[in-house]
PAPA-368212 format. One line per 3 residues: their letters; for each residue x negated, y, z of N, C-alpha, C. Coordinates in Angstrom, 3 decimals. Example, Ala and Ser with C-alpha at 12.3 -4.5 7.8 and 13.67 -1.06 7.14 Angstrom:
// residues 2
as = -13.190,-5.690,7.800,-12.300,-4.500,7.800,-13.200,-3.300,7.800  -12.850,-2.250,7.080,-13.670,-1.060,7.140,-12.900,0.030,7.870
// end
This chain:
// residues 79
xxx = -0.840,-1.173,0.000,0.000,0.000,0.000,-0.891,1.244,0.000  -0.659,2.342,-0.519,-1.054,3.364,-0.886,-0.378,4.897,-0.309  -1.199,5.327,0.474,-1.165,6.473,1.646,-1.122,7.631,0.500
xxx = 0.153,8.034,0.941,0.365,9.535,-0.115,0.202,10.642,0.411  0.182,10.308,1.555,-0.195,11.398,2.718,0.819,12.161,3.458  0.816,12.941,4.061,2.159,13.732,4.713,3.196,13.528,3.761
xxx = 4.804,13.136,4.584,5.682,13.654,3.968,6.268,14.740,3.456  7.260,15.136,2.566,7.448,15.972,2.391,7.105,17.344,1.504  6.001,16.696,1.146,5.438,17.863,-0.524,4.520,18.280,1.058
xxx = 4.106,17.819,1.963,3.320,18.839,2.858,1.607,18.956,2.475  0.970,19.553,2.068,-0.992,19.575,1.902,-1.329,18.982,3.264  -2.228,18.483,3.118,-2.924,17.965,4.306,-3.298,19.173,5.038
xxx = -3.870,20.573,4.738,-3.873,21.112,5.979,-2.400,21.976,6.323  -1.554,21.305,6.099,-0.274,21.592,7.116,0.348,23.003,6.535  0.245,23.258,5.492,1.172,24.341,4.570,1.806,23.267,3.034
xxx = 2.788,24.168,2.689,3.598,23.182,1.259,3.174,23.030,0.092  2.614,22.685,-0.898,1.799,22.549,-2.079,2.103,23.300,-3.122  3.489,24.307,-2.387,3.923,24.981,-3.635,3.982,26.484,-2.886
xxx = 3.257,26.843,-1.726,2.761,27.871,-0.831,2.638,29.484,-2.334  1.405,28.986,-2.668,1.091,29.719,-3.452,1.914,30.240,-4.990  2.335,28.935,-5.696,3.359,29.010,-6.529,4.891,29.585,-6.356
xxx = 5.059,29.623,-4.375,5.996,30.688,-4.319,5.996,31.854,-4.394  4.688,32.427,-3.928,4.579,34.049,-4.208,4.352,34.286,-5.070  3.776,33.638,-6.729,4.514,33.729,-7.959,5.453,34.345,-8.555
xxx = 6.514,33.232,-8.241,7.949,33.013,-8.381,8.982,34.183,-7.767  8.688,34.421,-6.683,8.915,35.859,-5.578,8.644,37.074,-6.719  7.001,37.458,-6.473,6.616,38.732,-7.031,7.391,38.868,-8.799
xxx = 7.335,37.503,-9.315,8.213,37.685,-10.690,9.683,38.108,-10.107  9.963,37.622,-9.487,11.873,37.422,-9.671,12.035,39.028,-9.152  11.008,39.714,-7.983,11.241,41.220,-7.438,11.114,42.382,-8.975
xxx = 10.209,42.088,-9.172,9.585,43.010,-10.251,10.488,42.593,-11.309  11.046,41.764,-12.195,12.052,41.510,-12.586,13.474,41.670,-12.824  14.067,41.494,-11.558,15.217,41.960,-11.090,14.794,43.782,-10.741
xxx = 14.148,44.139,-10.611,13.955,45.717,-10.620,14.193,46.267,-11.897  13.370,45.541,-12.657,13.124,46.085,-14.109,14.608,45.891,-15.161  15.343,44.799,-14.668,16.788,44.739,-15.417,18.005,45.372,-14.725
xxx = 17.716,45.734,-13.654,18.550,46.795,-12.729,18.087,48.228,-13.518  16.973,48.701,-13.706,16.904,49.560,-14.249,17.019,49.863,-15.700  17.024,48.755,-16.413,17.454,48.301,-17.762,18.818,49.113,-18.106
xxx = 19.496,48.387,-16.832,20.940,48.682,-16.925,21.315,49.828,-16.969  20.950,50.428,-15.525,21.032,51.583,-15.150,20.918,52.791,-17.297  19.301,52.397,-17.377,19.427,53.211,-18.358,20.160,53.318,-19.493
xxx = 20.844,51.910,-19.710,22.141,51.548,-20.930,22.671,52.571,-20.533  23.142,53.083,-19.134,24.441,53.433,-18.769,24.127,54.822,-18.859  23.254,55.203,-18.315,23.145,57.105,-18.494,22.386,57.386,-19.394
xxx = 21.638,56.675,-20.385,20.900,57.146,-21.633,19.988,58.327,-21.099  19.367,57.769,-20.260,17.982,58.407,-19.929,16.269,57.272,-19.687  16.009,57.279,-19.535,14.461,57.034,-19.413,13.899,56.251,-18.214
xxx = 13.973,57.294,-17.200,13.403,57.188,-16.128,13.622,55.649,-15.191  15.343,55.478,-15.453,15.439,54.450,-14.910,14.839,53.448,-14.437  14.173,52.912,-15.583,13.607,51.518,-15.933,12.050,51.441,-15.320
xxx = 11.148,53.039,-14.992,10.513,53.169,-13.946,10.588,53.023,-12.968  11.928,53.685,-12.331,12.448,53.358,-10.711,12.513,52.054,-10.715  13.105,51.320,-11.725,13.616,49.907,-11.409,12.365,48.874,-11.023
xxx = 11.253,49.407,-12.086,9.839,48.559,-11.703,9.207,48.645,-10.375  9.192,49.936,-10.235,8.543,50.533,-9.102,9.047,50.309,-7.873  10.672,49.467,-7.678,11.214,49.465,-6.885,10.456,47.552,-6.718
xxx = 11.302,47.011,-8.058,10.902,45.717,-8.069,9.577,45.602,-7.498  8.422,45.944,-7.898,7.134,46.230,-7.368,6.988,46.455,-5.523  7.537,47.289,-5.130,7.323,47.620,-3.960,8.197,46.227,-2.870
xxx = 9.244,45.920,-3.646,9.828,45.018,-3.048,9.267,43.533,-2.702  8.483,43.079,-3.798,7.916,41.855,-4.001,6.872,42.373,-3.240  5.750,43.071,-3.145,4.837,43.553,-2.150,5.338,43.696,-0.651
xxx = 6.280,43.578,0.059,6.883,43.357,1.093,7.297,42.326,1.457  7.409,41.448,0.401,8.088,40.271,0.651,6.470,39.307,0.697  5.444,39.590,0.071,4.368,39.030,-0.058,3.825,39.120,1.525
xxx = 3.979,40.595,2.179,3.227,40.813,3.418,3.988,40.333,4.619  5.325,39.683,4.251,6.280,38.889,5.009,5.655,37.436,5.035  5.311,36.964,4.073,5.042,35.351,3.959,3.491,35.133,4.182
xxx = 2.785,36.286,4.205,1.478,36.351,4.725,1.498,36.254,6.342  2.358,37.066,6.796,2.496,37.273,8.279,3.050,35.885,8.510  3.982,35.582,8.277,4.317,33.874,8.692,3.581,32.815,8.422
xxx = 2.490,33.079,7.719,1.691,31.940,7.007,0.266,32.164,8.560  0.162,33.086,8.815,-0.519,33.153,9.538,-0.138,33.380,11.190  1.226,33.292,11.382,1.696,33.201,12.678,1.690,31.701,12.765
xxx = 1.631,30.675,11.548,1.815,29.204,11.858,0.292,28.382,12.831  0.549,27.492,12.917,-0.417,27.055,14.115,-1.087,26.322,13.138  -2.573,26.213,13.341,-3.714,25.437,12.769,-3.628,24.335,13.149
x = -4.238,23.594,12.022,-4.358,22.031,12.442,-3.656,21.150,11.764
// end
């Protein structure tokens, strides 16, 4: 029989194998969803600017959410 190691998708040092591939997935979907919120926005008032706010928002958002999962990644216990 053949040891797959921790259950659960877990890495041997005790974080998920897809740790990193979530803040990916995060920083796309923030910056993203900013940028088609502001998409919209600019369909609707036929101006410009929008689609800046919308990035810049997406941007700032996913950067918060990054310094969220940093702080929990490092409140977890070693070992």
């Amino acid at each position: 029989m053949v040891d797959e190691g921790p259950a659960g998708g877990e890495s041997p040092k005790g974080g998920t194998d897809f740790t990193y591939l979530d803040v990916g997935w995060r920083m796309l979907g923030a910056v993203g969803t900013g940028l088609l919120g502001g998409w919209l926005v600019k369909r609707w008032i036929h101006a410009d600017w929008p689609l800046a706010v919308g990035g810049a928002v997406g941007i700032a958002i996913g950067m918060y959410d990054l310094i969220l999962m940093a702080s929990k990644m490092a409140k977890r216990p070693k070992g």
